[in-house]
PLY file of the C-alpha trace (Angstrom):
ply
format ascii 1.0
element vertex 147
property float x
property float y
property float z
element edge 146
property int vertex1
property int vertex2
end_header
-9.62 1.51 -6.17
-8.55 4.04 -3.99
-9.41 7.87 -4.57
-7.83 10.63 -2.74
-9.65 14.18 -3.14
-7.53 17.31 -2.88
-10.25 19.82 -2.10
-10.88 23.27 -3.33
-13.17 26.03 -2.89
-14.37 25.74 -6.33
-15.13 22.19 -8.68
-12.81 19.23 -9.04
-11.14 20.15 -11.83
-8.26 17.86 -12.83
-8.85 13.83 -12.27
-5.55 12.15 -12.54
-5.76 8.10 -12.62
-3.19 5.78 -12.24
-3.06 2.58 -14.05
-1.07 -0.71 -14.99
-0.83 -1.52 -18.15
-0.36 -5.00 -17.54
-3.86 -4.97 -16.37
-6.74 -6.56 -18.69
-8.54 -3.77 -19.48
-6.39 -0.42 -18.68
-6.71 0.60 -21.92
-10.05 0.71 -21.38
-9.48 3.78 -18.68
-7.26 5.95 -20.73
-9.68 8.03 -22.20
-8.67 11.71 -22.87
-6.51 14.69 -22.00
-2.57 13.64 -20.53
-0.87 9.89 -20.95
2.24 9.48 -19.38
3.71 6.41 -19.43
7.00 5.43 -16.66
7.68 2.07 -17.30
11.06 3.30 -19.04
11.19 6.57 -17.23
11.65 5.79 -13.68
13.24 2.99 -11.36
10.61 0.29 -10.48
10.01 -0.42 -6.74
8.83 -3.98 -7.43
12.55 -5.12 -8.18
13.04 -4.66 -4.44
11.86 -6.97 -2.22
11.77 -4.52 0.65
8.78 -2.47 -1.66
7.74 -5.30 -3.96
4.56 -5.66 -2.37
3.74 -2.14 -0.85
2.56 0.86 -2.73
3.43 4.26 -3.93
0.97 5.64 -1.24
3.70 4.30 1.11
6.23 6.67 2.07
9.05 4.45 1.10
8.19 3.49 -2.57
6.84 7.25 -2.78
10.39 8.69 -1.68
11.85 5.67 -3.97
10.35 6.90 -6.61
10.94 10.58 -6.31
14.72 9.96 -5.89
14.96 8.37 -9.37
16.79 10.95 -11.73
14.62 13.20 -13.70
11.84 12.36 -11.23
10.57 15.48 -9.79
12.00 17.21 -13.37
9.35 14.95 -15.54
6.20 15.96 -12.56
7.07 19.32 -12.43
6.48 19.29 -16.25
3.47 16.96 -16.42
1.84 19.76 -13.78
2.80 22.55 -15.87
1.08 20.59 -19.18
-1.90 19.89 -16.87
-2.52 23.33 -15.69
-2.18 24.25 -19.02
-4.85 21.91 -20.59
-7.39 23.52 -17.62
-6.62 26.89 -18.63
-7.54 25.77 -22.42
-11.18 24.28 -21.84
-14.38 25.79 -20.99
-14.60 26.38 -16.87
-16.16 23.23 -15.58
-14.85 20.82 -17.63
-12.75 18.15 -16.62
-9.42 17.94 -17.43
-7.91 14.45 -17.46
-4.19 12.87 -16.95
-3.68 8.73 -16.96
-0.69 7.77 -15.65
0.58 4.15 -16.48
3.81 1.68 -15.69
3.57 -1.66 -15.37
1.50 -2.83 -12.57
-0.40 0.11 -11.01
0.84 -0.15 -7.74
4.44 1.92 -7.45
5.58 4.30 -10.14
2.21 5.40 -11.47
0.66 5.75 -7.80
3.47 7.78 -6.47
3.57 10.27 -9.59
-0.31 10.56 -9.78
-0.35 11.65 -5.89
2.71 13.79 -6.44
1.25 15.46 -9.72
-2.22 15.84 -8.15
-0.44 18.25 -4.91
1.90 20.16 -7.18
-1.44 20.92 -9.62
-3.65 21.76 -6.25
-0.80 24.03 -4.44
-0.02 25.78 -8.22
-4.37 26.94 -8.17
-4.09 27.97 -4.37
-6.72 25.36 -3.68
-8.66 27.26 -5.67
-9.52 24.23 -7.54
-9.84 20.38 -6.60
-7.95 17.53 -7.79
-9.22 14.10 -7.33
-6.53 10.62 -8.09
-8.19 7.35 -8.96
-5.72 4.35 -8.53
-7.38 1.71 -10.60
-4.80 -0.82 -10.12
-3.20 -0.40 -6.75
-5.11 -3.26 -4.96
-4.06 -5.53 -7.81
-1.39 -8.75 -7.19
1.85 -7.48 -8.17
2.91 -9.01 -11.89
5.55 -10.71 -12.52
8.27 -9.12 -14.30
8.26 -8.10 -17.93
10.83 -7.49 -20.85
9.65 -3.77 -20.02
10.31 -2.35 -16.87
0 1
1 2
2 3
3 4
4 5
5 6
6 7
7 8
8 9
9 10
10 11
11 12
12 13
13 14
14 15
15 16
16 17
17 18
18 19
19 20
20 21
21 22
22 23
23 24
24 25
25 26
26 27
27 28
28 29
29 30
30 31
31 32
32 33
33 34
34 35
35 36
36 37
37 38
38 39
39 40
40 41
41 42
42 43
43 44
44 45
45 46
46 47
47 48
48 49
49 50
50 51
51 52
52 53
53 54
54 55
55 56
56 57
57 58
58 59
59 60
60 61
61 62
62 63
63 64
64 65
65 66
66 67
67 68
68 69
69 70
70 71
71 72
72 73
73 74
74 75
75 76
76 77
77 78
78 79
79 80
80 81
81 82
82 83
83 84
84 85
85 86
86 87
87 88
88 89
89 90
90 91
91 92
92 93
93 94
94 95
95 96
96 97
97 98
98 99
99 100
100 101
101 102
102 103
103 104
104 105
105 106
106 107
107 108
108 109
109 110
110 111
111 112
112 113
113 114
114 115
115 116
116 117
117 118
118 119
119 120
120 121
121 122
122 123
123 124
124 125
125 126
126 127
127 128
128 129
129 130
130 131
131 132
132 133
133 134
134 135
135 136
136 137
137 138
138 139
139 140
140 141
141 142
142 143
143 144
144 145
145 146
């Protein structure tokens, strides 16, 4: 698992984990606050060869991604759902968002990072968002019924 920490002056406050829900066990991980599945949502990286065995930390798959209509419409509007889950809980608790598609490596990777900046640039830093990709290190699966 890789974690990437967007640091703050003040407490992590938002941990947003990516997952595949191919996995055995991911839904295990999806315990509270945000779900948002993308395996019908957005294109899937892993039909290309060119991507199919990179990640969405990769510049490629992460534009990929991003490009797919509705894209940046759907994480501006996760963000804004996030941000408003903080504002509803008692200072210092964590507020949580899992986001799944298939295999953990492309979609869910590249909207979890994107999500995490647009949530730590919207609280001026104030705050700090930390991503957990459970699922990134994983073999890629081989294809399903649903994207």
């Amino acid at each position: 698992m890789q974690t990437t920490y967007l640091d703050g002056i003040g407490p992590v406050t938002a941990v947003i984990s990516s997952i595949g829900v191919r996995h055995d066990g991911a839904h295990e991980l999806v315990t509270d606050g945000l779900y948002l599945d993308l395996r019908r949502a957005l294109r899937n990286p892993a039909e290309d060869p060119a991507m199919r065995y990179r990640t969405g930390l990769d510049a490629d798959v992460y534009a990929h991604v991003l490009a797919t209509p509705g894209a940046r419409e759907l994480i501006a509007r996760t963000a804004v759902q996030l941000r408003a889950l903080a504002d509803e809980v008692p200072r210092g608790r964590l507020v949580r968002l899992t986001v799944a598609c298939q295999g953990g490596r492309h979609r869910s990777v590249a909207v979890a990072e994107a999500v995490a900046r647009r949530v730590w640039e919207a609280w001026g830093g104030e705050y700090g968002v930390e991503v957990e990709h459970h699922h990134i290190d994983r073999p890629v699966l081989p294809a399903s019924s649903v994207g």
